[in-house]
VOBA-1610 file (N, C-alpha, C; in pm, whole numbers, padded with zeros to 5 digits, always signed):
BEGIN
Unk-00397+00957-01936Unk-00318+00853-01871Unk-00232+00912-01759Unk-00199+00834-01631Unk-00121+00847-01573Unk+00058+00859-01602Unk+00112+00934-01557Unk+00247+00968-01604Unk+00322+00939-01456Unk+00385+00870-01455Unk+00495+00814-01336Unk+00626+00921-01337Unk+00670+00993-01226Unk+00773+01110-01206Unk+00904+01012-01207Unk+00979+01078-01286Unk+01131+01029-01271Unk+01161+01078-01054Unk+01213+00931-01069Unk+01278+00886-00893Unk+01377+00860-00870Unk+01486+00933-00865Unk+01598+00880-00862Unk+01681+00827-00724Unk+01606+00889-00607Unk+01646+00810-00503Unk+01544+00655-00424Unk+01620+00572-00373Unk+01517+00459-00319Unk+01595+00464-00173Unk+01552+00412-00142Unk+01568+00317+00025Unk+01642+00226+00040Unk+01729+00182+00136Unk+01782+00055+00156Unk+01724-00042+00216Unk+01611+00005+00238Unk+01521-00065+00286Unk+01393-00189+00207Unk+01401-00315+00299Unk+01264-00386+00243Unk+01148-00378+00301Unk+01115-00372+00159Unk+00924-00289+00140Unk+00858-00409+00097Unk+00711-00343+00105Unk+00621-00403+00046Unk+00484-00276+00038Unk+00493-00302-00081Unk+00312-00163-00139Unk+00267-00292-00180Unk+00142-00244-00110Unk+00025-00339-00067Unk-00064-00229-00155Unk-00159-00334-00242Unk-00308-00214-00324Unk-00451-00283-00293Unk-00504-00238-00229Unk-00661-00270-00225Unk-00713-00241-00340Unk-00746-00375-00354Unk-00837-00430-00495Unk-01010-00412-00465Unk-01059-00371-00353Unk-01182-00438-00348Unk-01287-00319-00425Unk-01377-00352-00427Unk-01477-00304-00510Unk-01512-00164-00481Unk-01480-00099-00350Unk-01486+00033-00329Unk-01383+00123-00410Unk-01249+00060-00451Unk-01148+00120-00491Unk-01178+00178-00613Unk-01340+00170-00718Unk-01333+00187-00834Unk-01390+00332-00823Unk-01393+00412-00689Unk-01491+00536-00685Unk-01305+00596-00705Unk-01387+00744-00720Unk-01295+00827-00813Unk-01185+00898-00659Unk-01044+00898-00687Unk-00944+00926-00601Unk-00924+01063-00520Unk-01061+01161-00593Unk-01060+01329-00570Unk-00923+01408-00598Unk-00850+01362-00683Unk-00752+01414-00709Unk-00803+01496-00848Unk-00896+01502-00884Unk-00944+01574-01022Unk-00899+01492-01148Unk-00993+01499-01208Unk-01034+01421-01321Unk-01085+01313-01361Unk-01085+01169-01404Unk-01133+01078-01393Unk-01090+00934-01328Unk-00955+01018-01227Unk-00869+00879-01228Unk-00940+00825-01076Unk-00981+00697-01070Unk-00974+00648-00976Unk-00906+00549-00888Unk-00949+00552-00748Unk-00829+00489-00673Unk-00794+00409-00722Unk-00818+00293-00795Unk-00739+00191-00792Unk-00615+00221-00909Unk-00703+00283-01035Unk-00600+00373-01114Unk-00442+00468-01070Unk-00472+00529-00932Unk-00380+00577-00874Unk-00270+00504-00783Unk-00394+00401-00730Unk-00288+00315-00652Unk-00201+00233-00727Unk-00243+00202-00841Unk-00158+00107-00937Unk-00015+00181-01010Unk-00082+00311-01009Unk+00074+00353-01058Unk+00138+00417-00927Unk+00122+00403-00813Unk+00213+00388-00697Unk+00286+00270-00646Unk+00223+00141-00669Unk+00275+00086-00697Unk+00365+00038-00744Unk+00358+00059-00876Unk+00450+00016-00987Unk+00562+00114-00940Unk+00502+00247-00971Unk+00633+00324-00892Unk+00710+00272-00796Unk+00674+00234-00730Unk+00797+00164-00575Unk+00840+00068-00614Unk+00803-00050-00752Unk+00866-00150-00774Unk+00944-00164-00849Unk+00940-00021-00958Unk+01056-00003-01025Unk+01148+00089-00983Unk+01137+00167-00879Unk+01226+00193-00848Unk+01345+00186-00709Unk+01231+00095-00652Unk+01310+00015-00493Unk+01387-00128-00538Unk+01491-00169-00517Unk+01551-00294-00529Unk+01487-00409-00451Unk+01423-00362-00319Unk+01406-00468-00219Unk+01236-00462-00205Unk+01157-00425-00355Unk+01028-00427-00289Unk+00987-00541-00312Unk+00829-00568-00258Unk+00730-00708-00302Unk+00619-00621-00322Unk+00540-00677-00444Unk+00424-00585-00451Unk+00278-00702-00397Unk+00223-00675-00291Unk+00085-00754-00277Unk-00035-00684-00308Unk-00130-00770-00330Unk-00272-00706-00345Unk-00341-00788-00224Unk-00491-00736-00223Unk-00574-00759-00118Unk-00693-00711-00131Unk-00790-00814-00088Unk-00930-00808-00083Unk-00972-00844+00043Unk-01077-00982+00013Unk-01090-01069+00152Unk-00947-01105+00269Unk-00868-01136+00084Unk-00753-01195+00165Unk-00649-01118+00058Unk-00466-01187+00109Unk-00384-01129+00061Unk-00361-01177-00060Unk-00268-01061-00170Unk-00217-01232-00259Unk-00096-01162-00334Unk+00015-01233-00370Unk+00127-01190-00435Unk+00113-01135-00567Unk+00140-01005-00644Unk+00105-00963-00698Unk+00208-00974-00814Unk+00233-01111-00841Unk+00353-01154-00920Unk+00336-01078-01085Unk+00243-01022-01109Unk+00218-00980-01270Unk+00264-00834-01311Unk+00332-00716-01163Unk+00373-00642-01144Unk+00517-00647-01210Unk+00541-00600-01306Unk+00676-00609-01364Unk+00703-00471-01412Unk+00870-00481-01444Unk+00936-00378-01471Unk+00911-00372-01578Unk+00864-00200-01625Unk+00875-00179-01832Unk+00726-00277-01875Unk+00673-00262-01797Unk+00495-00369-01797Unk+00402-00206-01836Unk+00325-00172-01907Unk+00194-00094-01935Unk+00119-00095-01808Unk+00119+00044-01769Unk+00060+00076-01650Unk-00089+00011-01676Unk-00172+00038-01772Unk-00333-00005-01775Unk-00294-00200-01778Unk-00215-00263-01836Unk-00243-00388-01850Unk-00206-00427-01674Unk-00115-00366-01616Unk-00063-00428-01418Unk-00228-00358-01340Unk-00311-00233-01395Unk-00424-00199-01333Unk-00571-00304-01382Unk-00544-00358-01487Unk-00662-00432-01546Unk-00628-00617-01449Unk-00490-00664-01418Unk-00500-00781-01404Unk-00516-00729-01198Unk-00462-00649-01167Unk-00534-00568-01030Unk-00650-00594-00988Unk-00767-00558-01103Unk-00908-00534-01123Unk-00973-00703-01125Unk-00863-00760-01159Unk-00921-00944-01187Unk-00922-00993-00987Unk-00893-00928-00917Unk-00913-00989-00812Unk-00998-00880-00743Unk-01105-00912-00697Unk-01184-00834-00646Unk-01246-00848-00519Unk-01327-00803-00436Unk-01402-00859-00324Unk-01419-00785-00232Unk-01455-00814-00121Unk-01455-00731+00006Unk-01337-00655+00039Unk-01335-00593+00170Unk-01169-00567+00193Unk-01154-00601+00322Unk-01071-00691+00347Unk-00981-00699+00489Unk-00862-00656+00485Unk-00841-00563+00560Unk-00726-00494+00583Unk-00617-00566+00641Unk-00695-00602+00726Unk-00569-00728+00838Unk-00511-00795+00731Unk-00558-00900+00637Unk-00553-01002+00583Unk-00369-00975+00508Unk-00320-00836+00461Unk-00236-00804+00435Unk-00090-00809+00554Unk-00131-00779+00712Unk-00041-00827+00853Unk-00057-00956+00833Unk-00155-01050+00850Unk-00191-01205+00876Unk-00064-01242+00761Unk-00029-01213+00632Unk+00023-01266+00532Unk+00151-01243+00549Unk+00219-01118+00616Unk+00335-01092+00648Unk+00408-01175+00752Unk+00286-01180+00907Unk+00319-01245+01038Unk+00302-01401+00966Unk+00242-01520+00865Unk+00269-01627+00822Unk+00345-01639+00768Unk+00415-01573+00662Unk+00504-01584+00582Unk+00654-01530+00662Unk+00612-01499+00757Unk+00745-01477+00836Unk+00846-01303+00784Unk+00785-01254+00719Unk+00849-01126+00608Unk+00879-01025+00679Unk+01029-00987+00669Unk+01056-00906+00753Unk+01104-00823+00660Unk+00990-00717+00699Unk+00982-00545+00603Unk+00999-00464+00723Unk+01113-00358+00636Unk+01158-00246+00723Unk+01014-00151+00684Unk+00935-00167+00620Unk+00823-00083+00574Unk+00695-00188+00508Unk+00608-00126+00524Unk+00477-00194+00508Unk+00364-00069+00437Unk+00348-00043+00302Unk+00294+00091+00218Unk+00172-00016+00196Unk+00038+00093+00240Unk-00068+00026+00180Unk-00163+00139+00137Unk-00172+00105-00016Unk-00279+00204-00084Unk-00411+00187-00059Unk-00510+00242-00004Unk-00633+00205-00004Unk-00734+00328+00034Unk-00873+00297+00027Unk-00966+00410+00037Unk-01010+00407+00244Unk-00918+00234+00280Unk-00951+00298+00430Unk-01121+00252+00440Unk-01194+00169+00346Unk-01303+00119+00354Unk-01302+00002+00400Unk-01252-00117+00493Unk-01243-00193+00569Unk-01387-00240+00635Unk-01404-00390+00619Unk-01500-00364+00716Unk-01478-00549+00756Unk-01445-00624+00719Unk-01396-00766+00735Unk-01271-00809+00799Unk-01276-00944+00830Unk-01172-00975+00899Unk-01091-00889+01089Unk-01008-00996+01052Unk-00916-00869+01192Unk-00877-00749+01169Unk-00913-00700+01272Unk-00832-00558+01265Unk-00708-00563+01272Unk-00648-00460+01206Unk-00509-00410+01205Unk-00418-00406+01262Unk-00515-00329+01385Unk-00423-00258+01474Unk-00421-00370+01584Unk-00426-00521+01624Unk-00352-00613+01696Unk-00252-00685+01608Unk-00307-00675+01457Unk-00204-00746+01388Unk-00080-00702+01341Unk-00081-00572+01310Unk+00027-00480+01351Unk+00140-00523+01478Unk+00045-00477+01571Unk+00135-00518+01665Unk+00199-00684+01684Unk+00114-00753+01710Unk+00192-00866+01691Unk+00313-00908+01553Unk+00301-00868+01436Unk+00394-00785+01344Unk+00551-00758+01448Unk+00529-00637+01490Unk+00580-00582+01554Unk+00678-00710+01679Unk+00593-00762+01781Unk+00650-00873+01850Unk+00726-00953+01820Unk+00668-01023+01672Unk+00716-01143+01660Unk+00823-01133+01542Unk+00817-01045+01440Unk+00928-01004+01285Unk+01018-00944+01329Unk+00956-00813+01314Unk+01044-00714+01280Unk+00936-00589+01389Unk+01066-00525+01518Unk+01021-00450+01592Unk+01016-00306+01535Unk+01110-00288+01422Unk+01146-00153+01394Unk+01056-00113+01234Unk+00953-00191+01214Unk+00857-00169+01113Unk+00808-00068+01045Unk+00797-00026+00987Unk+00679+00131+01018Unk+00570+00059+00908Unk+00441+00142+00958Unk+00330+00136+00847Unk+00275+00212+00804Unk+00306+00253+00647Unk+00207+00353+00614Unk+00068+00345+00563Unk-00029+00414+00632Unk-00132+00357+00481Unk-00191+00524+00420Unk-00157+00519+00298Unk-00185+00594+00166Unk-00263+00592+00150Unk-00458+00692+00196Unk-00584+00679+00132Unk-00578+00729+00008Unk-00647+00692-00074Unk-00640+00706-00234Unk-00756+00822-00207Unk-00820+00811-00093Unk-01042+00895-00116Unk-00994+00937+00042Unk-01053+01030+00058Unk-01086+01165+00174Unk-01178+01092+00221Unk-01179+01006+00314Unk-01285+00943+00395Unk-01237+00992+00562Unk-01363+01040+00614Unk-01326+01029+00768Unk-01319+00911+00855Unk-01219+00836+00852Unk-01210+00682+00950Unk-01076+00666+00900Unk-01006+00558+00977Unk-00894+00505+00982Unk-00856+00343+00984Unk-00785+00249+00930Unk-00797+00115+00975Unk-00666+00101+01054Unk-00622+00252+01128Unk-00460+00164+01183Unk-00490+00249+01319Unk-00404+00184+01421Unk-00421+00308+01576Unk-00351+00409+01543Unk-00363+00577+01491Unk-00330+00685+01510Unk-00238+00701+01600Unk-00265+00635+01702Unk-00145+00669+01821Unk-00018+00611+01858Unk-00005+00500+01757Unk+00103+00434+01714Unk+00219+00461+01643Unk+00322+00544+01703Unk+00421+00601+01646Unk+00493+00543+01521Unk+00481+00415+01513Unk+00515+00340+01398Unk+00426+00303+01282Unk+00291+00410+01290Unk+00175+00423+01182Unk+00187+00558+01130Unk+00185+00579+01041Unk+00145+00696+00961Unk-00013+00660+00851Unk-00058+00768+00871Unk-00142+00789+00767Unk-00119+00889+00692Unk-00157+00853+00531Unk-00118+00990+00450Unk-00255+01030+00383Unk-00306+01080+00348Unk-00470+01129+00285Unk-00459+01199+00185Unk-00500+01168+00097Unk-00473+01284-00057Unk-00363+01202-00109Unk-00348+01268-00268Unk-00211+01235-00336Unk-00184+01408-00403Unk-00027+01395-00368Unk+00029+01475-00462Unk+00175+01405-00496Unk+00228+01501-00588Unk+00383+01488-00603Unk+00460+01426-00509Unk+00518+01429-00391Unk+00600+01436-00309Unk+00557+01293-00222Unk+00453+01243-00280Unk+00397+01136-00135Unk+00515+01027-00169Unk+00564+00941-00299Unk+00653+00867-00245Unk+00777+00943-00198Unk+00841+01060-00203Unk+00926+01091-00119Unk+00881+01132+00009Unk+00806+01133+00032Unk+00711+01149+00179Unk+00753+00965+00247Unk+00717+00891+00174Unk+00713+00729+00199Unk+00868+00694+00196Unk+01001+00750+00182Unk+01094+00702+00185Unk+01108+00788+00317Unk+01066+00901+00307Unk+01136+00976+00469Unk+01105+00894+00568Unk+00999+00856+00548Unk+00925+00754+00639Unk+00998+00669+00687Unk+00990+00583+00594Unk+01080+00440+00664Unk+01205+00471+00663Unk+01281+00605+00619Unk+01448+00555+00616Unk+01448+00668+00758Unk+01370+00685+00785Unk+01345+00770+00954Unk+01441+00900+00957Unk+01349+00985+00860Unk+01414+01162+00803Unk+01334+01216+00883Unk+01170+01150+00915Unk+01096+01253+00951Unk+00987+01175+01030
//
């Protein structure tokens, strides 16, 4: 089983960890052993929601969806099994489209995924319009769970990060981020 690290610092910042649900997420995370991405992304998740005051946790496939079953002191396998109940393609956009409708203004935008995209809008206009119309001072991270060569965000977008691999340090990697250490 996955073991979640004691966190004792958060952000003043509002978040949102976003987890790709779609059907690629069930290949294994290369972090050694049997855990796979979606396994990993779920307890990153949870991690940021128990220990940020101001997070929202979404999921995403085709489309976005509020990931209201994410609770505090909840069994990591029972928040990864009701994860697993929404499944499908992956649109990446579909996670900006839900932010820029809903009007949500996140000082940060964390999205776990393998970066296997292949539906919907791209990102990287919805991002930006993100950017135009919310909240200018945004950042976005996206967290590959799998060592894939491709990207779903513009690289050259100072307000994108990509992170690849997991170790120890990535959510304190994700607070330097948005609270702008680094």
């Amino acid at each position: 089983p996955l073991v979640l690290p004691k966190i004792e610092n958060e952000t003043v910042s509002d978040i949102v960890a976003v987890l790709d649900t779609s059907g690629s997420m069930c290949a294994l995370a290369g972090i050694g052993g049997d855990v796979n991405c979606i396994s990993a992304g779920s307890a990153l998740v949870t991690l940021l929601y128990n220990v940020e005051q101001h997070a929202e946790i979404i999921g995403f496939t085709n489309t976005a969806y509020k990931a209201d079953f994410v609770q505090k002191r909840r069994r990591l396998e029972d928040i990864k099994a009701d994860f697993q109940k929404h499944t499908g393609g992956t649109n990446f956009g579909s996670v900006l489209k839900y932010a820029i409708d809903q009007e949500k203004i996140y000082d940060g935008i964390i999205i776990f995924t393998d970066s296997e995209t292949w539906q919907g809008q791209h990102a990287t206009p919805l991002f930006k319009k993100y950017l135009n119309d919310i909240n200018p001072n945004c950042k976005l991270i996206v967290a590959s769970m799998a060592n894939n060569p491709y990207t779903a965000v513009d690289p050259k977008n100072e307000q994108v990060t990509q992170l690849i691999g997991l170790d120890s340090n990535i959510y304190s990697t994700i607070v330097d981020i948005i609270e702008n250490r680094i």
